[in-house]
OpenMM code with the backbone's topology and positions (N, CA, C; nanometers):
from openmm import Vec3, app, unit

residues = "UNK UNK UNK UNK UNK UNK UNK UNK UNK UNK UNK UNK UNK UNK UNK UNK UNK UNK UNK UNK UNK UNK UNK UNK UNK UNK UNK UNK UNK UNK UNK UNK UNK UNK UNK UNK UNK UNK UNK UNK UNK UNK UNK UNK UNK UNK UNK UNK UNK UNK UNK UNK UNK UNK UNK UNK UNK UNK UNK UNK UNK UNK UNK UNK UNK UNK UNK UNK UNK UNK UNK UNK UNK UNK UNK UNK UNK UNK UNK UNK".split()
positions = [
    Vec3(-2.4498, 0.2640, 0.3973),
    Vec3(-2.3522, 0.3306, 0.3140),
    Vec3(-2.2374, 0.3847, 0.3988),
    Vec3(-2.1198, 0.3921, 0.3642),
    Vec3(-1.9882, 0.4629, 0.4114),
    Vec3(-2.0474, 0.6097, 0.3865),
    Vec3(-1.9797, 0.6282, 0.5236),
    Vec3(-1.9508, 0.8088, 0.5059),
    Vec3(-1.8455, 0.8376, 0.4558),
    Vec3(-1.9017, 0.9610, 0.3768),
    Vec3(-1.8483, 1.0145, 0.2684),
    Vec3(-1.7432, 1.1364, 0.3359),
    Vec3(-1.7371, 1.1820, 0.4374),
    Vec3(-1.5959, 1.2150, 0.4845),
    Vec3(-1.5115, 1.1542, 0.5572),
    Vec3(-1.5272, 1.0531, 0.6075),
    Vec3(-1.4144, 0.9553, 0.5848),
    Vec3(-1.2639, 0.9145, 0.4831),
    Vec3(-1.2233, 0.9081, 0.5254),
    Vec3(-1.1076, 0.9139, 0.4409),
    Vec3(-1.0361, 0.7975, 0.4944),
    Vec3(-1.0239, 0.6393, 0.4209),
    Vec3(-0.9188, 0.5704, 0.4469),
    Vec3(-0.7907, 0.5450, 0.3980),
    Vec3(-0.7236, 0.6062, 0.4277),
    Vec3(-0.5624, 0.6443, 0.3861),
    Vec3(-0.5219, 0.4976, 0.4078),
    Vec3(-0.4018, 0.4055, 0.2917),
    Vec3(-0.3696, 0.2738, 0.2925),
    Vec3(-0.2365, 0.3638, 0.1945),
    Vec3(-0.1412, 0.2672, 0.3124),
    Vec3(0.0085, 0.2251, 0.2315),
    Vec3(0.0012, 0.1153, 0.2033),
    Vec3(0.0622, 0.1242, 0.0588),
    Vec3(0.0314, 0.0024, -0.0608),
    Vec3(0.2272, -0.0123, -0.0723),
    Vec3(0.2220, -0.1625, -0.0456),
    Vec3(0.4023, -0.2204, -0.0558),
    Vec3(0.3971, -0.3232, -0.1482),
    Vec3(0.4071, -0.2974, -0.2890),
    Vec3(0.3876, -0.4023, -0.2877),
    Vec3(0.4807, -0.5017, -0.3312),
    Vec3(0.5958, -0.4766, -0.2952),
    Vec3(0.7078, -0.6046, -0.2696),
    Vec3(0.7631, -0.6720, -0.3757),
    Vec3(0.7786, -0.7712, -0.4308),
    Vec3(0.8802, -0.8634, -0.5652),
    Vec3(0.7867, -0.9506, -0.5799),
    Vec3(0.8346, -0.9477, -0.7333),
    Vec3(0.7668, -1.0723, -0.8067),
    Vec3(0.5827, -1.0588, -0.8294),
    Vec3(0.5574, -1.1724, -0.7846),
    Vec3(0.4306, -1.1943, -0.7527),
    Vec3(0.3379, -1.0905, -0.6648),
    Vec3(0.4448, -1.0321, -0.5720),
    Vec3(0.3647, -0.9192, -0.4732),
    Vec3(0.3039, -0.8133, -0.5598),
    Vec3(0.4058, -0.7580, -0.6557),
    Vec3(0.3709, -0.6592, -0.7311),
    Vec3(0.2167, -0.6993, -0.8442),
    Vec3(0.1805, -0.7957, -0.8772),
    Vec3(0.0695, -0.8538, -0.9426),
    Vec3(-0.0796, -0.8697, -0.8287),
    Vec3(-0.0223, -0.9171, -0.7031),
    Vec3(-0.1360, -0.9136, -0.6716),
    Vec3(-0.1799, -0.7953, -0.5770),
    Vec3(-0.0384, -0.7286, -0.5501),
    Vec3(-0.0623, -0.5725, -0.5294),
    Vec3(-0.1970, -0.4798, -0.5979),
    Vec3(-0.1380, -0.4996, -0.7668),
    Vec3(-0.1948, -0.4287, -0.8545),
    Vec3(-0.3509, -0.4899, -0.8876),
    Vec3(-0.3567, -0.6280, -0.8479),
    Vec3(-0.5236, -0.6530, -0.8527),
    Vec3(-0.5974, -0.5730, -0.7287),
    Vec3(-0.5441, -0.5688, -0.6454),
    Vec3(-0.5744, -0.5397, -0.4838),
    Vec3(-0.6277, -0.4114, -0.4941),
    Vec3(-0.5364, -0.3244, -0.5285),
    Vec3(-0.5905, -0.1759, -0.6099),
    Vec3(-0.6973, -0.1853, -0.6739),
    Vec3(-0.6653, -0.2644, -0.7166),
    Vec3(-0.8007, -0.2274, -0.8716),
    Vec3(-0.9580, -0.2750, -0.7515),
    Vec3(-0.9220, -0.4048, -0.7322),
    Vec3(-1.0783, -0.4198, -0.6227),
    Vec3(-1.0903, -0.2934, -0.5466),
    Vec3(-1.0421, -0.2481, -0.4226),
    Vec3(-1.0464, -0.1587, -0.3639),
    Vec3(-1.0926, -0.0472, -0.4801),
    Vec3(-0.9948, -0.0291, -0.5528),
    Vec3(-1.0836, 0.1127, -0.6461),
    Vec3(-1.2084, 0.0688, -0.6977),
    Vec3(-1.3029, -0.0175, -0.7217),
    Vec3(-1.4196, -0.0640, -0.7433),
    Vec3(-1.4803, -0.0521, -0.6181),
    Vec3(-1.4544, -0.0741, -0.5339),
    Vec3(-1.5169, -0.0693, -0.3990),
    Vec3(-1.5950, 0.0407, -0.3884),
    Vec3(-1.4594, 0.1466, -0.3552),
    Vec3(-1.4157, 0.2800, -0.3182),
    Vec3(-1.5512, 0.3546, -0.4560),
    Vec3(-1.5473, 0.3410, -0.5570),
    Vec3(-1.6204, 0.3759, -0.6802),
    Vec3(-1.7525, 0.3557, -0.6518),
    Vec3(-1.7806, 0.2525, -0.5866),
    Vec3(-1.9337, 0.1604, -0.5514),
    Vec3(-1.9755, 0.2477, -0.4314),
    Vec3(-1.9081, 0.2417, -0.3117),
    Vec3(-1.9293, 0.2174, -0.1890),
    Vec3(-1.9118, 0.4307, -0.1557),
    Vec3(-1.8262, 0.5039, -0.2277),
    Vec3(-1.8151, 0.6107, -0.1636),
    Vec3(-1.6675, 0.5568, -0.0289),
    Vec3(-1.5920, 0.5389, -0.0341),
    Vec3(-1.5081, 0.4676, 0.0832),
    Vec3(-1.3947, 0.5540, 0.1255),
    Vec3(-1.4115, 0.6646, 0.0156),
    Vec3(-1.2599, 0.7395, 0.0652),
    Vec3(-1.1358, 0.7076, 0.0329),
    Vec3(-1.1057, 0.5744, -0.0279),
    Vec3(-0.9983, 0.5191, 0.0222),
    Vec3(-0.8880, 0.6033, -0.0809),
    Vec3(-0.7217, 0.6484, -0.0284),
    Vec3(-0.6098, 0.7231, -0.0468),
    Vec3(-0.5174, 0.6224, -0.0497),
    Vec3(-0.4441, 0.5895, -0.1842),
    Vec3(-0.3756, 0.4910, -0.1172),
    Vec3(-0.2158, 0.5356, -0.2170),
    Vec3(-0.1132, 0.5133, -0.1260),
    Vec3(-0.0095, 0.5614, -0.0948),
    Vec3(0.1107, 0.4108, -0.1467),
    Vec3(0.1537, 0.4222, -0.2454),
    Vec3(0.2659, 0.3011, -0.2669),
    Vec3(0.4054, 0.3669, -0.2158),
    Vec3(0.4340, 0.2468, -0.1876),
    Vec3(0.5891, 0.2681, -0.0800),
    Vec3(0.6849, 0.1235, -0.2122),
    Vec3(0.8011, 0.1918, -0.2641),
    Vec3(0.8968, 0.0942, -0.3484),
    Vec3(0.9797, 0.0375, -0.2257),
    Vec3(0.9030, -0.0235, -0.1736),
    Vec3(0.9816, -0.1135, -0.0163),
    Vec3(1.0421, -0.2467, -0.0709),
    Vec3(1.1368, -0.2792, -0.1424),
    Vec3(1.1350, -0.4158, -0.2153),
    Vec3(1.2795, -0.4607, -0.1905),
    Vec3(1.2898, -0.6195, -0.2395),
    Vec3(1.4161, -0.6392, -0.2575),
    Vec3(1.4917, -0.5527, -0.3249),
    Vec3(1.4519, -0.5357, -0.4209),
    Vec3(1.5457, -0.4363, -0.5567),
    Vec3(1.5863, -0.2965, -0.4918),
    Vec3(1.4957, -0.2574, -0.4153),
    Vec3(1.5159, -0.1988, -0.3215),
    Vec3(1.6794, -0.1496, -0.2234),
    Vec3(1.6298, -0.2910, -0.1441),
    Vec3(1.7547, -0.3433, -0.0668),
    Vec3(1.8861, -0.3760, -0.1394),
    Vec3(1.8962, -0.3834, -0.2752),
    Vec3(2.0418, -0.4391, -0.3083),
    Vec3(2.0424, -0.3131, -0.3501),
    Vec3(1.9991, -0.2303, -0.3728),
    Vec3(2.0342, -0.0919, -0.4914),
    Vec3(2.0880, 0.0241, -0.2841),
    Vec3(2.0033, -0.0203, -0.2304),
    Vec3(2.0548, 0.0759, -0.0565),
    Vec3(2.0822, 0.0420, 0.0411),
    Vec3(2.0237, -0.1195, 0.0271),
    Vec3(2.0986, -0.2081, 0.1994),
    Vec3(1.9993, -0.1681, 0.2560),
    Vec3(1.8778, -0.1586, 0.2401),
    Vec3(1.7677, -0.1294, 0.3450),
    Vec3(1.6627, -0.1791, 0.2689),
    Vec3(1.5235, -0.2396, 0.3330),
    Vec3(1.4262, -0.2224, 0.2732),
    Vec3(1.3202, -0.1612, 0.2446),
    Vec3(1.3291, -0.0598, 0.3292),
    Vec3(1.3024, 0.0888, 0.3860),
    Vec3(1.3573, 0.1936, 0.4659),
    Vec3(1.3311, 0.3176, 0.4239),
    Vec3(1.4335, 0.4271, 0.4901),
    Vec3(1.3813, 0.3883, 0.6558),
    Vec3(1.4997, 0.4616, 0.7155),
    Vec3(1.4946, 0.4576, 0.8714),
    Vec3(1.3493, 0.4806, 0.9451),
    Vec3(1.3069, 0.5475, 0.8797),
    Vec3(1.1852, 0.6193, 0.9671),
    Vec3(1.0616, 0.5682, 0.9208),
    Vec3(1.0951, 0.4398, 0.8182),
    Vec3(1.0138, 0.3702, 0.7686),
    Vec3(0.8369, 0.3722, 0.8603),
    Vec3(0.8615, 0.2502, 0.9848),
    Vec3(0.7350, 0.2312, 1.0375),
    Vec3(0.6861, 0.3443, 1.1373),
    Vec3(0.7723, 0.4676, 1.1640),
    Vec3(0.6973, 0.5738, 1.1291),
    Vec3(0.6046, 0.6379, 1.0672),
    Vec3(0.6878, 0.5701, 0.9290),
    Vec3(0.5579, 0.6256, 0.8391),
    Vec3(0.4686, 0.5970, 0.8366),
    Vec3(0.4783, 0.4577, 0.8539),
    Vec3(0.3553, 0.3760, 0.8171),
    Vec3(0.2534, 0.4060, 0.9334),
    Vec3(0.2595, 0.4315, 1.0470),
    Vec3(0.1575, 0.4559, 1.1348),
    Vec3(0.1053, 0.5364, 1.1309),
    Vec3(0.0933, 0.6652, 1.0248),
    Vec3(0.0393, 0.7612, 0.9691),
    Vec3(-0.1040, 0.6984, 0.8943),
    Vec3(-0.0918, 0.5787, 0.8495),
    Vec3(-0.2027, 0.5225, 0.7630),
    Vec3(-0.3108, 0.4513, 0.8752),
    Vec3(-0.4303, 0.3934, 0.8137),
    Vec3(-0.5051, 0.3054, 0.8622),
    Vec3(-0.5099, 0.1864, 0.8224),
    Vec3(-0.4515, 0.1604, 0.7297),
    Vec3(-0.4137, 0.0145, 0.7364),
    Vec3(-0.2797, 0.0017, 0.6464),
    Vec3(-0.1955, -0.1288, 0.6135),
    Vec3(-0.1053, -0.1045, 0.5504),
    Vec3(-0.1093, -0.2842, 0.4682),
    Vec3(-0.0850, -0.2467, 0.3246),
    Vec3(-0.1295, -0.3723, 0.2396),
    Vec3(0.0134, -0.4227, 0.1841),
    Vec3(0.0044, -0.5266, 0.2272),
    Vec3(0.1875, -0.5599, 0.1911),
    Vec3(0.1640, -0.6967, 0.1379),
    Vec3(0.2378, -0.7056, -0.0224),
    Vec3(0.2514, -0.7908, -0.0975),
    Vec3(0.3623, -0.8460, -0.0618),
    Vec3(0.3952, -0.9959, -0.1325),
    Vec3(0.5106, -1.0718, -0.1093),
    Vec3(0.6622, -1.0142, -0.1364),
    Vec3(0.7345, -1.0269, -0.0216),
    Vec3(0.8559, -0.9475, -0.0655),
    Vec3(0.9499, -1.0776, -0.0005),
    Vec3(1.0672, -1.0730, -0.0934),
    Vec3(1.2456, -1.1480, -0.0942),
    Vec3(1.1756, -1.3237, -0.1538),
] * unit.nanometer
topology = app.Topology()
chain = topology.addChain("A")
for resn in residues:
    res = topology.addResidue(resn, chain)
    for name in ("N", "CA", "C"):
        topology.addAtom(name, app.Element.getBySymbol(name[0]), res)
Protein backbone atom coordinates (compact mmCIF):
# COMPACT_ATOMS: atom_id res chain seq x y z
CA UNK A 1 0.00 0.00 0.00
CA UNK A 2 1.09 3.80 -0.53
CA UNK A 3 1.73 5.83 2.38
CA UNK A 4 -0.75 7.77 3.37
CA UNK A 5 1.38 10.93 4.11
CA UNK A 6 2.74 11.21 1.10
CA UNK A 7 1.56 13.68 -0.93
CA UNK A 8 2.07 13.62 -4.82
CA UNK A 9 1.64 17.09 -6.00
CA UNK A 10 1.19 16.94 -10.26
CA UNK A 11 0.88 19.98 -12.61
CA UNK A 12 -1.79 19.12 -14.98
CA UNK A 13 -1.28 21.23 -18.72
CA UNK A 14 -3.43 20.23 -20.48
CA UNK A 15 -2.84 22.01 -23.78
CA UNK A 16 -5.41 22.26 -27.20
CA UNK A 17 -7.69 20.27 -28.73
CA UNK A 18 -7.27 16.73 -28.07
CA UNK A 19 -4.80 17.49 -25.05
CA UNK A 20 -7.60 18.87 -23.13
CA UNK A 21 -9.72 15.31 -23.57
CA UNK A 22 -7.12 13.20 -22.77
CA UNK A 23 -5.97 15.51 -20.02
CA UNK A 24 -9.43 15.11 -18.50
CA UNK A 25 -9.42 11.15 -18.82
CA UNK A 26 -5.90 11.22 -17.17
CA UNK A 27 -7.50 12.90 -14.09
CA UNK A 28 -10.20 10.85 -13.81
CA UNK A 29 -7.73 7.46 -13.82
CA UNK A 30 -5.39 9.00 -11.42
CA UNK A 31 -8.47 10.05 -9.22
CA UNK A 32 -9.50 6.27 -9.21
CA UNK A 33 -6.14 5.36 -8.38
CA UNK A 34 -5.60 7.96 -5.77
CA UNK A 35 -9.42 6.70 -4.35
CA UNK A 36 -8.15 2.90 -4.52
CA UNK A 37 -4.60 3.17 -3.64
CA UNK A 38 -4.64 6.11 -0.77
CA UNK A 39 -1.85 8.04 -3.23
CA UNK A 40 -2.11 11.54 -2.12
CA UNK A 41 -2.15 12.73 -5.36
CA UNK A 42 -2.77 17.12 -5.59
CA UNK A 43 -3.09 18.01 -8.83
CA UNK A 44 -2.68 21.54 -9.99
CA UNK A 45 -3.96 22.66 -13.79
CA UNK A 46 -1.86 25.28 -15.45
CA UNK A 47 -4.15 27.12 -18.77
CA UNK A 48 -0.60 26.79 -20.60
CA UNK A 49 -2.19 26.64 -24.19
CA UNK A 50 -2.20 27.98 -27.55
CA UNK A 51 -5.28 30.15 -26.78
CA UNK A 52 -3.19 31.04 -24.31
CA UNK A 53 -0.36 32.37 -26.44
CA UNK A 54 -2.47 34.41 -28.95
CA UNK A 55 -4.62 36.09 -26.13
CA UNK A 56 -0.44 37.05 -24.28
CA UNK A 57 2.39 35.99 -26.65
CA UNK A 58 3.54 33.49 -24.18
CA UNK A 59 2.68 30.07 -23.39
CA UNK A 60 3.43 30.52 -19.96
CA UNK A 61 4.23 33.33 -17.57
CA UNK A 62 8.03 33.96 -17.17
CA UNK A 63 8.62 32.06 -14.14
CA UNK A 64 6.77 29.37 -15.68
CA UNK A 65 9.38 26.22 -15.20
CA UNK A 66 9.94 27.58 -11.95
CA UNK A 67 6.92 26.66 -11.15
CA UNK A 68 6.80 23.67 -12.33
CA UNK A 69 9.74 22.31 -10.31
CA UNK A 70 7.73 22.82 -7.28
CA UNK A 71 5.74 19.56 -8.39
CA UNK A 72 6.72 15.84 -8.66
CA UNK A 73 5.81 15.21 -11.77
CA UNK A 74 4.28 17.32 -14.53
CA UNK A 75 1.43 15.82 -17.08
CA UNK A 76 1.34 17.65 -20.31
CA UNK A 77 -1.26 17.10 -22.95
CA UNK A 78 -0.94 17.95 -26.66
CA UNK A 79 -0.39 21.56 -27.24
CA UNK A 80 -0.22 23.96 -30.92
Amino acid sequence: MANPTKSRHIALIPGDGIGVEVAASARAVLAALDARYDLGIRIDEFDWSCERYLETGALMPPDGLDTLRAYDAVLLGAVG
